[in-house]
C-alpha atoms as a printed R data frame, in Angstrom:
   type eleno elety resid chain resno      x       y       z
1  ATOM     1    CA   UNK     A     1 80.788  95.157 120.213
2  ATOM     2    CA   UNK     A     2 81.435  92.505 117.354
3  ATOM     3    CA   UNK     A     3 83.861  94.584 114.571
4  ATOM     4    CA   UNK     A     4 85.084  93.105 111.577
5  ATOM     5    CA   UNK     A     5 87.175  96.006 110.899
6  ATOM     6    CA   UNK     A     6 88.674  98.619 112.428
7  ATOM     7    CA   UNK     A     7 90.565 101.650 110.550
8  ATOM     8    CA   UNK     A     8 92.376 104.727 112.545
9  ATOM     9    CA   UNK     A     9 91.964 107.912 111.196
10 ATOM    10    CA   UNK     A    10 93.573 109.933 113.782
11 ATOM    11    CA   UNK     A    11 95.178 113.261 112.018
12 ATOM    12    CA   UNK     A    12 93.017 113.043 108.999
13 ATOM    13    CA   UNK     A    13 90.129 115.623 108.396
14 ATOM    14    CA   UNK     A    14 86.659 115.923 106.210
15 ATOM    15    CA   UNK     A    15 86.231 115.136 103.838
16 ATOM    16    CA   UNK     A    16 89.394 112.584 104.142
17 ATOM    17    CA   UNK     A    17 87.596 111.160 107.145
18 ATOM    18    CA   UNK     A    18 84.376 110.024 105.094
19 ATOM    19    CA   UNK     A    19 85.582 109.087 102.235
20 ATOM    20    CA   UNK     A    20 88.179 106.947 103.382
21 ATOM    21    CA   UNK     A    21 85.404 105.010 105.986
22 ATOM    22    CA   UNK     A    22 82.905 104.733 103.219
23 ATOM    23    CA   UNK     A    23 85.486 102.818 101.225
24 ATOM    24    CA   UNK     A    24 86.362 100.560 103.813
25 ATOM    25    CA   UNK     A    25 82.446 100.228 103.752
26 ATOM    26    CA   UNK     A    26 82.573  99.081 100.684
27 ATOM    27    CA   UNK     A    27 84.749  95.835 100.965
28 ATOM    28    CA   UNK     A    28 82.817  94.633 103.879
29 ATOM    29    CA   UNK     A    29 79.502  92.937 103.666
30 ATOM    30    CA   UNK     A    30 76.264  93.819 104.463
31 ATOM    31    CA   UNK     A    31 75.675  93.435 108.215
32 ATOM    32    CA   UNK     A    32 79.240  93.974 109.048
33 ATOM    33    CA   UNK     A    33 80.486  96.328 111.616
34 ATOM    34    CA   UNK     A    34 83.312  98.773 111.114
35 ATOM    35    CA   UNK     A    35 84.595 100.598 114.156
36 ATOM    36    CA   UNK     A    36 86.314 104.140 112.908
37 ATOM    37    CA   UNK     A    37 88.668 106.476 115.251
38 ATOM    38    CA   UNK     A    38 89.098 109.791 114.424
39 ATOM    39    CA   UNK     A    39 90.436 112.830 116.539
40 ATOM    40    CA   UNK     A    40 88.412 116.200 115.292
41 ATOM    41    CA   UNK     A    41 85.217 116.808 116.550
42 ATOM    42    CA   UNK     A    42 83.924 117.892 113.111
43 ATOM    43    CA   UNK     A    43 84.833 114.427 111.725
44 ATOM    44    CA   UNK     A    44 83.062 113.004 114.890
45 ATOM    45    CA   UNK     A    45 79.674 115.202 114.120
46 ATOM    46    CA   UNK     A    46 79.906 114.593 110.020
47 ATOM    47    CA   UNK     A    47 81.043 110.969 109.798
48 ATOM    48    CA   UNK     A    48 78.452 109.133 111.378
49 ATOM    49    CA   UNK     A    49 75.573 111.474 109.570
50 ATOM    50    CA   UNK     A    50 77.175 111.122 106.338
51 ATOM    51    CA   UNK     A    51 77.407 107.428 106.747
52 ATOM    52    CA   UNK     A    52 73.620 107.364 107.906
53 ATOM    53    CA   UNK     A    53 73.151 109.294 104.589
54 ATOM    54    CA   UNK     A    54 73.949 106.669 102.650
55 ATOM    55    CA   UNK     A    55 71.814 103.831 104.574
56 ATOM    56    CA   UNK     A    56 74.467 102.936 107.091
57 ATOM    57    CA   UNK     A    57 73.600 102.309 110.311
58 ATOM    58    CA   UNK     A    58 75.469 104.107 113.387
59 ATOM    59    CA   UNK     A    59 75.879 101.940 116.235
60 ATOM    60    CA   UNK     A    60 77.519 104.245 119.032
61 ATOM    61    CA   UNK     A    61 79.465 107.033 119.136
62 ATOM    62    CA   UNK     A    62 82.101 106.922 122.363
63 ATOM    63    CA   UNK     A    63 84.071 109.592 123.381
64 ATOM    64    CA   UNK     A    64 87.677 108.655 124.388
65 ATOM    65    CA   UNK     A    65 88.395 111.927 125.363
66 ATOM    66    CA   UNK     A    66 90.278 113.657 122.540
67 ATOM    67    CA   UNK     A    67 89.805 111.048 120.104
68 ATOM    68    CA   UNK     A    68 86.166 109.010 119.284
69 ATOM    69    CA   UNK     A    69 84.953 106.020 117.663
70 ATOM    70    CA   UNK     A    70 82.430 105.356 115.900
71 ATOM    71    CA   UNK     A    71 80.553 102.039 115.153
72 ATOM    72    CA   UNK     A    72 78.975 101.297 111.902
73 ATOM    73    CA   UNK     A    73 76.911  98.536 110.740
74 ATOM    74    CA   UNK     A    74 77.233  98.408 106.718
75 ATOM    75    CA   UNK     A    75 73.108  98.341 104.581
């Protein structure tokens, strides 16, 4: 998969988790994929449904086994 960015937020929690993806969101441009780690299963539920909340597009969600990553594509 084609990322332009990639941010680790292994140890953080939600709300942390969105917040800090939707603001790497929002120095990309539109079309752009950003590819998100996180190690908390309610970050790797909420994340990609808060992002589709605000008109982002989820790509794939892969389980690494402990940790996930999700791929967004920014509106």
């Amino acid at each position: 998969m084609n990322t332009h960015k990639d941010i680790d937020l292994s140890g953080d929690v939600c709300p942390y988790t969105f917040v800090k993806s939707k603001l790497a969101l929002e120095t990309m441009e539109s079309g752009q994929v950003l590819s998100i780690i996180v190690d908390n299963g309610e970050s790797a539920a909420n994340v990609p449904r808060s992002l589709e909340l605000e008109q982002h597009e989820v790509l794939d969600l892969k389980d690494l086994g402990g940790s996930w990553q999700i791929f967004v594509r920014k509106n």
